[in-house]
Backbone bond lengths (Angstrom), bond angles and torsions (degrees), N, CA, C in turn:
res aa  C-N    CA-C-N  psi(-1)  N-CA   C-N-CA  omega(-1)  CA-C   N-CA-C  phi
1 X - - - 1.446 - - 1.519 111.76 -
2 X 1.130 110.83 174.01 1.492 124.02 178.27 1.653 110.99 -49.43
3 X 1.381 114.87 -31.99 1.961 103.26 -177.45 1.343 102.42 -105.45
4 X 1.521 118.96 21.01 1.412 109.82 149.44 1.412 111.44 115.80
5 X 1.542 104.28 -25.01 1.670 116.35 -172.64 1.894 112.48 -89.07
6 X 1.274 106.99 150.48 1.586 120.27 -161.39 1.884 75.30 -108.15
7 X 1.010 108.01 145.98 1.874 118.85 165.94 1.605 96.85 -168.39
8 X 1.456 116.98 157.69 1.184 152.27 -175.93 1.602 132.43 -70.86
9 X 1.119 143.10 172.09 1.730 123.77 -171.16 1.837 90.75 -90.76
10 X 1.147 139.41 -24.17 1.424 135.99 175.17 0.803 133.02 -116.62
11 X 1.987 107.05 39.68 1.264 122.73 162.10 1.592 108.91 -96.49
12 X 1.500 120.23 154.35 1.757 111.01 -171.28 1.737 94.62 -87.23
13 X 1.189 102.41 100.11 1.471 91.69 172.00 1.588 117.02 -128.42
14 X 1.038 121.65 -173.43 1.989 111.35 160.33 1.029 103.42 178.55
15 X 1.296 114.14 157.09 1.948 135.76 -154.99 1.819 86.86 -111.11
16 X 0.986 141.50 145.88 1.362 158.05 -114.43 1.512 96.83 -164.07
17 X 1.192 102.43 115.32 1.888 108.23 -174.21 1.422 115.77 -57.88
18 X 1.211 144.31 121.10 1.596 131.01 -164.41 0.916 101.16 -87.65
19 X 1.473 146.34 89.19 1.535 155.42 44.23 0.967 107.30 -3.22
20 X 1.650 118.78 -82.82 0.715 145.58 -165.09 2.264 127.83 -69.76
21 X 1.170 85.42 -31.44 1.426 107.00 176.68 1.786 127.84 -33.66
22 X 1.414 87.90 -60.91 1.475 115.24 178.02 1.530 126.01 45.80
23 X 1.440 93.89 61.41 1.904 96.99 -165.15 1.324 127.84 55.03
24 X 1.490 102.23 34.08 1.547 108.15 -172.42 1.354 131.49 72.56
25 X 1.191 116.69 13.74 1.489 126.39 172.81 1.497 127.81 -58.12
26 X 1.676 114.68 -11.79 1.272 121.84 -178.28 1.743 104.00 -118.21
27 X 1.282 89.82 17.40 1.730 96.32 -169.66 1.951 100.04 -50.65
28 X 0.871 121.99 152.97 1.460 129.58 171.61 1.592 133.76 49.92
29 X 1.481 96.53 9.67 1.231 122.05 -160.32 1.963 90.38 -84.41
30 X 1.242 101.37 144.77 1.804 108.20 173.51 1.966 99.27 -94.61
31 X 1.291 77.02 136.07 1.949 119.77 176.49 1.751 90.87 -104.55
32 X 1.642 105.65 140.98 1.431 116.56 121.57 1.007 121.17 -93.51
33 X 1.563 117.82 154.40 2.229 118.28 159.90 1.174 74.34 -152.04
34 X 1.099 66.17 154.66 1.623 121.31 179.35 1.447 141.30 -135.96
35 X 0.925 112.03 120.99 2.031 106.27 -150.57 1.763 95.72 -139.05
36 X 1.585 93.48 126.37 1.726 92.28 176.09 1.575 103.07 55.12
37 X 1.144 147.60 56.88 1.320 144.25 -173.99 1.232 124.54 32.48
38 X 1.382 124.46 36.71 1.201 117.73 168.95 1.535 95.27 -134.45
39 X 1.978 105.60 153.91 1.279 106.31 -168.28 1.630 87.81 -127.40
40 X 1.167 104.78 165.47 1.521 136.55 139.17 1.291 133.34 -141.74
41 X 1.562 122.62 -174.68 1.589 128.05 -174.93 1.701 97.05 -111.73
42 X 0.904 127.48 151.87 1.663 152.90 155.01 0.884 120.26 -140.39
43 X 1.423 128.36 163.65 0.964 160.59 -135.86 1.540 121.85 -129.32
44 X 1.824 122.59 96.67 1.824 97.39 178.60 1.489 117.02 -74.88
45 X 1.257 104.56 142.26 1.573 102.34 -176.84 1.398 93.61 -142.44
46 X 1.517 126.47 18.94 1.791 97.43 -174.47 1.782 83.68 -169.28
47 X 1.499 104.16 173.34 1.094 106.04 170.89 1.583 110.03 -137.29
48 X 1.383 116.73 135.74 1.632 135.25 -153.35 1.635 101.97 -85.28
49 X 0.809 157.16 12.90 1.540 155.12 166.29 1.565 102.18 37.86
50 X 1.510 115.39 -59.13 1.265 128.64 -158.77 1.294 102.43 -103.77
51 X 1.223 139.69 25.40 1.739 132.51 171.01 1.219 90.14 -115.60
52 X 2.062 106.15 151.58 1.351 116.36 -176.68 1.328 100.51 -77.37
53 X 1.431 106.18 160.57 1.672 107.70 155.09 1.548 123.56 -18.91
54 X 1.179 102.01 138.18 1.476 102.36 170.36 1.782 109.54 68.31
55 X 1.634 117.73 -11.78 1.596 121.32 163.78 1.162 117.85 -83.85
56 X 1.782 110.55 145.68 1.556 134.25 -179.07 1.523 89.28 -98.20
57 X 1.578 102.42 160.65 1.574 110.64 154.68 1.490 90.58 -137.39
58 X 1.387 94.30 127.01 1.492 110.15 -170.31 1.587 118.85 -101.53
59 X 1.397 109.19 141.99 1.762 101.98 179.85 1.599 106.70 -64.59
60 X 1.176 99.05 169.33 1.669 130.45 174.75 1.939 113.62 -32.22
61 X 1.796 91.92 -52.05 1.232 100.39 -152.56 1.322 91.81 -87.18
62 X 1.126 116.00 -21.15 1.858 120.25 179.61 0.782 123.48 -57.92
63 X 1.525 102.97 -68.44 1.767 120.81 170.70 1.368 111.83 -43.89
64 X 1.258 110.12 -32.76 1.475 103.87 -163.45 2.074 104.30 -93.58
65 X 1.679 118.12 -4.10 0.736 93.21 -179.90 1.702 105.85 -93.77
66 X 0.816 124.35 9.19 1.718 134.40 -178.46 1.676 101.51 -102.00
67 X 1.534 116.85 -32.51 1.340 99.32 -170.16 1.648 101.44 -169.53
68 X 1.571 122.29 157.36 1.644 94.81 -178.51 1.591 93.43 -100.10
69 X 1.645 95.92 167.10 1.582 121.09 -157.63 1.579 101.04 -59.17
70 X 1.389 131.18 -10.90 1.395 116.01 170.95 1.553 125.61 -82.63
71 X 1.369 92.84 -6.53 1.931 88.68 -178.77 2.217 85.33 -73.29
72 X 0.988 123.83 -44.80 1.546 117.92 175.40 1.854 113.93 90.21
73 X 1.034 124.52 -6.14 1.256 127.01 179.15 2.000 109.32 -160.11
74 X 1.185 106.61 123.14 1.368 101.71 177.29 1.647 108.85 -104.51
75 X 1.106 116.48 167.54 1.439 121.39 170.22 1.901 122.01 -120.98
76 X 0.715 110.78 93.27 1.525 110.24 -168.05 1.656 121.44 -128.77
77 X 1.382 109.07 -162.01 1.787 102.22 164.54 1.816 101.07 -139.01
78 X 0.885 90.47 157.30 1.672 94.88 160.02 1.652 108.47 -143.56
79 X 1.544 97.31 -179.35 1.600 110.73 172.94 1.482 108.60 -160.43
80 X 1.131 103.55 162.07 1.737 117.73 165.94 1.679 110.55 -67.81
């Protein structure tokens, strides 16, 4: 990814919409989200080109622990 690190499809990670990005300044930094009332922590490791402001693009294992990969879009919040 964009801050340099190689990780796996079922690692909690996510690439950070560049709005938000800022030359990698949030590189490795822990997120909660939270979707449908359930939360977890991830990990930034990349930066999303194509997510709106304020959008994650989330790994495999993430997405999939909030929801499986065919619903295709989640709706949630996160924070630092």
């Amino acid at each position: 990814g964009a801050c340099g690190a190689f990780n796996g499809p079922n690692d909690f990670i996510v690439a950070l919409n560049s709005c938000e990005f800022n030359g990698g300044s949030h590189c490795f930094q822990t997120i909660t989200i939270t979707v449908n009332g359930v939360s977890t922590q991830a990990q930034i490791t990349d930066e999303c080109p194509g997510c709106p402001c304020g959008g994650l693009d989330l790994s495999q294992g993430l997405f999939e622990f909030f929801a499986p990969t065919s619903v295709g879009e989640l709706s949630g919040s996160w924070s630092y």
